[in-house]
C-alpha positions as CSV (number, residue, x, y, z in Angstrom):
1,X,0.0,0.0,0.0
2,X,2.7,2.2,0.6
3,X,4.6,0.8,-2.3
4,X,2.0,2.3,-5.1
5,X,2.3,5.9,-4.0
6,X,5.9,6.0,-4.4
7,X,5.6,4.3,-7.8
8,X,3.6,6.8,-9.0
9,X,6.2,9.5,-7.5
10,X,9.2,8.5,-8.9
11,X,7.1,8.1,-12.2
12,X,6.0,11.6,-12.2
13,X,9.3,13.1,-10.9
14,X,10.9,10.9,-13.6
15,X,8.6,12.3,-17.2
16,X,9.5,15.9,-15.3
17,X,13.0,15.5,-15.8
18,X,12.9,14.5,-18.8
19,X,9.5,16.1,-20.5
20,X,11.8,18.4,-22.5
21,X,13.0,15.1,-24.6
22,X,9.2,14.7,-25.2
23,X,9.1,17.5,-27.8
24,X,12.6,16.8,-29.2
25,X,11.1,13.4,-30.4
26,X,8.0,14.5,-31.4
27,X,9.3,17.1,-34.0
28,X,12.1,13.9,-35.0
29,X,9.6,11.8,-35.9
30,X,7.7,14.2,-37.6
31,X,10.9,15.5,-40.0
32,X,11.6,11.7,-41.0
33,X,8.0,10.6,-41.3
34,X,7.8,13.7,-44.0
35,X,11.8,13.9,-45.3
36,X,11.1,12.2,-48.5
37,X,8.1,14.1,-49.4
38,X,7.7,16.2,-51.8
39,X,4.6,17.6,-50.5
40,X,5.8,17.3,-46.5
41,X,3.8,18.2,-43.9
42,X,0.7,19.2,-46.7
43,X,-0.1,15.3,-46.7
44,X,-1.8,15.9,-43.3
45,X,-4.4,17.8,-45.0
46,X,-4.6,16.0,-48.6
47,X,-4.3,12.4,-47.2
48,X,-7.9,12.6,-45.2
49,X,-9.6,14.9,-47.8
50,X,-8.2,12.9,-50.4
51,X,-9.5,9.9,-48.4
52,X,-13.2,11.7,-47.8
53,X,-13.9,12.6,-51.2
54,X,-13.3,8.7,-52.6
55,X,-15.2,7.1,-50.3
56,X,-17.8,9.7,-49.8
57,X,-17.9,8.9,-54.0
58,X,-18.0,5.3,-53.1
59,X,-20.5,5.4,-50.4
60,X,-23.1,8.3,-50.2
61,X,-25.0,6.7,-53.0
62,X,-25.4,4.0,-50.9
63,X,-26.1,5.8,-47.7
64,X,-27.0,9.2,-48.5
65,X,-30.5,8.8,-47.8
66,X,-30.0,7.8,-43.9
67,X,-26.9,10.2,-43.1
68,X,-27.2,13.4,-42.4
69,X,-23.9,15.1,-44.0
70,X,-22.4,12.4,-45.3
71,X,-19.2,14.0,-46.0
72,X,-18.7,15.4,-42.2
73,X,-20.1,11.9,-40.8
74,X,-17.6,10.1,-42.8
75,X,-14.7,12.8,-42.1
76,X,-15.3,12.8,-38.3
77,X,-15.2,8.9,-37.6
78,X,-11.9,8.3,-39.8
79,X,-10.1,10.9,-38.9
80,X,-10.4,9.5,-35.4
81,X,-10.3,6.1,-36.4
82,X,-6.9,6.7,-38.4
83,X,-5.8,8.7,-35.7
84,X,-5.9,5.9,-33.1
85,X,-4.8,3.5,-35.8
86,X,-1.4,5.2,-36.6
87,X,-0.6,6.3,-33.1
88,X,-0.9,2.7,-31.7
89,X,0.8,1.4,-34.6
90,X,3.7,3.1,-34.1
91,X,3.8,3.3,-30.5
92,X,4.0,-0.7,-30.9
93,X,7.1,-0.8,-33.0
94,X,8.5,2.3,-30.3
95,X,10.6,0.3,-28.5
96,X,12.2,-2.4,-31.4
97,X,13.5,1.2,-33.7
98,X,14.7,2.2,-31.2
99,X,16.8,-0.2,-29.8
100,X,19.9,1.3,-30.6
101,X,19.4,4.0,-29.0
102,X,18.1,2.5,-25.4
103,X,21.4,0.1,-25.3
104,X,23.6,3.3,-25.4
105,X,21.6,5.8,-23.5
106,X,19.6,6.2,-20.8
107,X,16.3,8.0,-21.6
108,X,12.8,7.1,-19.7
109,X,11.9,4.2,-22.5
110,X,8.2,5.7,-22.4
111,X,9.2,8.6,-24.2
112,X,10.1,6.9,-27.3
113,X,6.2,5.5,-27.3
114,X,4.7,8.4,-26.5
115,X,7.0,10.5,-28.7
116,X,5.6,8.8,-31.6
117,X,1.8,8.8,-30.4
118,X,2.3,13.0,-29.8
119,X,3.8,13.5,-33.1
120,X,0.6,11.5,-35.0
121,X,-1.6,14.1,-32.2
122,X,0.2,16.9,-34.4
123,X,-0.7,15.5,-37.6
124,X,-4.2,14.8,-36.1
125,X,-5.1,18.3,-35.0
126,X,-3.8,20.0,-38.3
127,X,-6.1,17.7,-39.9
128,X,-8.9,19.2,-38.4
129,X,-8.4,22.2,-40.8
130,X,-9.7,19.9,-43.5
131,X,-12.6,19.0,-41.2
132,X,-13.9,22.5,-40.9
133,X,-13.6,23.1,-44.8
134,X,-15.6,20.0,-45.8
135,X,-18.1,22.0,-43.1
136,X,-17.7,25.1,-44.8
137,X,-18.1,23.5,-48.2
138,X,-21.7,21.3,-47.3
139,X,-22.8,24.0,-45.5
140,X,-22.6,22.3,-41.8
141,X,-23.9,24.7,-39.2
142,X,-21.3,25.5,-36.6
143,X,-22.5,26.1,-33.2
144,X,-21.0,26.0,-29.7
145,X,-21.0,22.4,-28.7
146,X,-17.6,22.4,-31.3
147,X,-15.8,23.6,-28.6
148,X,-16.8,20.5,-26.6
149,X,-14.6,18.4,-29.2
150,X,-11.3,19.4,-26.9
151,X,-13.4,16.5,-24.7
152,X,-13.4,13.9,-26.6
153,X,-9.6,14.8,-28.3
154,X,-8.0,14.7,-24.8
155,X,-10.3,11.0,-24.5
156,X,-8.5,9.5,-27.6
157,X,-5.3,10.7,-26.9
158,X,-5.4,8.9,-23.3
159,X,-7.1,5.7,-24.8
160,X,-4.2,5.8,-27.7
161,X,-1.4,6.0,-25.1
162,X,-2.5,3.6,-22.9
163,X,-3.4,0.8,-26.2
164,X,-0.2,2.2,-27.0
165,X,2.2,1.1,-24.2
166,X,0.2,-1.8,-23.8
167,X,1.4,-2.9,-27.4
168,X,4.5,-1.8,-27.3
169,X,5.4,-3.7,-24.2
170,X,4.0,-7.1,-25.9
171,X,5.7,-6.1,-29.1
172,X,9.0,-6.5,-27.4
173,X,7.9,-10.0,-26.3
174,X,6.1,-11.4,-29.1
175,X,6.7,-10.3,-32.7
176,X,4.0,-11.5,-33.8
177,X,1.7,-9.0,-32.2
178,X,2.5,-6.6,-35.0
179,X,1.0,-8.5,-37.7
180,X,-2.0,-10.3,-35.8
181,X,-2.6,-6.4,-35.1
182,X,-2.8,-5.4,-38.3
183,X,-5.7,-8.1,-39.0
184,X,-7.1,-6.8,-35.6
185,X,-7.0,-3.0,-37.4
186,X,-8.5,-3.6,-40.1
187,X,-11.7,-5.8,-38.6
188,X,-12.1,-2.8,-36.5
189,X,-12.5,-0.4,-39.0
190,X,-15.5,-2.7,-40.7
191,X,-16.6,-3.4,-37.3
192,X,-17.4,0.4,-36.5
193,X,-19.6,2.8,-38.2
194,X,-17.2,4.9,-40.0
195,X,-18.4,4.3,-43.4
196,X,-21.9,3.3,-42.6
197,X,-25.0,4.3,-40.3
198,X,-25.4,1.8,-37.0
199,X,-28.6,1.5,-37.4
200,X,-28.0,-1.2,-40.0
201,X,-26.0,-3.5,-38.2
202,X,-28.2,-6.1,-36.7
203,X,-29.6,-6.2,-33.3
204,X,-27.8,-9.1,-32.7
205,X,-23.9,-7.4,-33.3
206,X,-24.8,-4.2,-31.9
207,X,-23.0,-5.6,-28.7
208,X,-20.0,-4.4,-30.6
209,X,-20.9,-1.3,-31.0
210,X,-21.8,-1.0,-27.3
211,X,-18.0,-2.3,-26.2
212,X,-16.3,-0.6,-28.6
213,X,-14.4,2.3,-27.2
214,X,-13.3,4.1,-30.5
215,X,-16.7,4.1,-31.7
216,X,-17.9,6.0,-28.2
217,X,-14.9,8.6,-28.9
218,X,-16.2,8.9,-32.9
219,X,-19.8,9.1,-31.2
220,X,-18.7,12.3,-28.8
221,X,-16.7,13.3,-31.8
222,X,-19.8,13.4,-34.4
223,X,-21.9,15.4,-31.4
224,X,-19.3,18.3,-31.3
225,X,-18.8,18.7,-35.3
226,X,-22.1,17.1,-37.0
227,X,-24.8,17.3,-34.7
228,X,-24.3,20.2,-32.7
229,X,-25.5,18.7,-29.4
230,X,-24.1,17.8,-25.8
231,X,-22.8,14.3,-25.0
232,X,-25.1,11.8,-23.7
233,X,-23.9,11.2,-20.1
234,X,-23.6,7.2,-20.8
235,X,-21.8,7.7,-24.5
236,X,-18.8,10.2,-22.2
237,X,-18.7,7.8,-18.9
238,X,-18.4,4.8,-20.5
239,X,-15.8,6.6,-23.3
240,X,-13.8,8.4,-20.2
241,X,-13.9,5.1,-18.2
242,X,-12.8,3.0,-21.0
243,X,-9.6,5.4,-21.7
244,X,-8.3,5.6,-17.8
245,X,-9.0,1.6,-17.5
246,X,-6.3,1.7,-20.8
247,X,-4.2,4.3,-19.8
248,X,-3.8,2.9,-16.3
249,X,-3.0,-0.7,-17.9
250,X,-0.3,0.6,-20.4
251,X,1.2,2.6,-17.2
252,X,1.2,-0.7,-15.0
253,X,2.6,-3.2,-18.1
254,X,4.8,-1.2,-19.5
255,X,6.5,-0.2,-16.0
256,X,6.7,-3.8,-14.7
257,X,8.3,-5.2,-17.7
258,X,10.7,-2.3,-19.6
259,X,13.7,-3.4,-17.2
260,X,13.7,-6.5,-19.2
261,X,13.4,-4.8,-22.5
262,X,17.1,-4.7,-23.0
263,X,17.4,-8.8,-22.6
264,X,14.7,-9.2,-26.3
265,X,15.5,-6.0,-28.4
């Protein structure tokens, strides 16, 4: 009982001391994820509208009569969904890149996942830009409640760290976890209504829906942006539950095991 507290101490004193390397490999991971590219940093704008516009093409035929907006309903859940996606992607493979780097130095091995998760947050909030012209452009109404989106931001950002260090301290483990995550992804993305209204899903899988933490975060999302209302109270407990139960599992993984990261990378 006493032990727990001065866990948590040392843990805080410890991201103090070195919160200033936080930013350093944020803005690294952002100059090599964009080096090679022409375009640079501008593929955090074209890459979802680019993305919008096909499948809006693709899909609003399909679904136009029972969405609302189909462009901003589309917009909203991927840019979340692709958001959590990348982050714990490559927070997972955090630890193996940088192996090199943790055998010579001594840096809080934490920062190297969240470093990575931080620097997709970057990429996620410029995105928004591309958000508020689809808005512009189909005529969405903006009203207050858009302010409320900082709610369910700071939500996926906790739920994404906390996947996040969860994967990345299995990753060093068991390889594998990478590519049976992958298939995990992309059943996820079918299994949530991004691309598609719930209310055509069956009664019978709508249990997903119900357990599915991303798709309360995109839910909270589409309120602030699309629908211009507040959060139902169930929708935000079971959302902000979902991402401290997460966050406080990565925490407790990743700090009982990292010491041993240096015997598998």
């Amino acid at each position: 009982m006493i032990a727990e507290p001065l866990i948590n101490h040392r843990f805080i004193a410890n991201f103090a001391k070195y919160r200033y390397l936080l930013s350093e490999l944020v803005k690294r991971d952002i100059k090599i994820k964009y080096r090679r590219s022409v375009l640079g940093i501008f593929w955090s704008f074209l890459q979802p509208l680019f993305t919008m516009i096909i499948l809006t093409i693709v899909f609003s035929q399909l679904f136009k009569s029972n969405i609302e907006n189909y462009p901003v309903y589309l917009l909203t859940g991927k840019l979340v969904f692709d958001y959590y996606s990348a982050g714990t992607r490559a927070a997972m493979g955090s630890i193996l890149s940088n192996a090199s780097m943790i055998k010579k130095v001594y840096i809080p091995k934490y920062m190297y996942s969240l470093g990575v998760i931080f620097s997709n947050m970057v990429t996620f909030l410029m995105s928004l830009l591309v958000l508020f012209l689809v808005m512009i452009a189909t005529q969405a109404t903006f009203t207050m409640f858009i302010l409320t989106a900082l709610i369910p931001i700071v939500l996926l950002l906790i739920f994404t760290i906390g996947i996040g260090l969860i994967l990345a301290t299995l990753t060093v483990f068991f390889r594998d976890i990478e590519h049976l995550y992958g298939v995990f992804v992309t059943m996820l993305l079918y299994a949530t209504p991004i691309m598609y209204p719930a209310e055509i899903v069956p009664e019978s899988f709508r249990f997903i829906q119900t357990l599915n933490p991303l798709y309360a975060i995109i839910t909270l999302f589409r309120d602030s942006f699309l629908y211009g209302t507040f959060f139902d109270m169930g929708t935000l407990l079971f959302a902000t539950a979902s991402s401290l139960i997460a966050l406080a599992l990565g925490i407790g993984l990743f700090y009982k095991y990292q010491d041993k990261f240096i015997l598998y990378i």
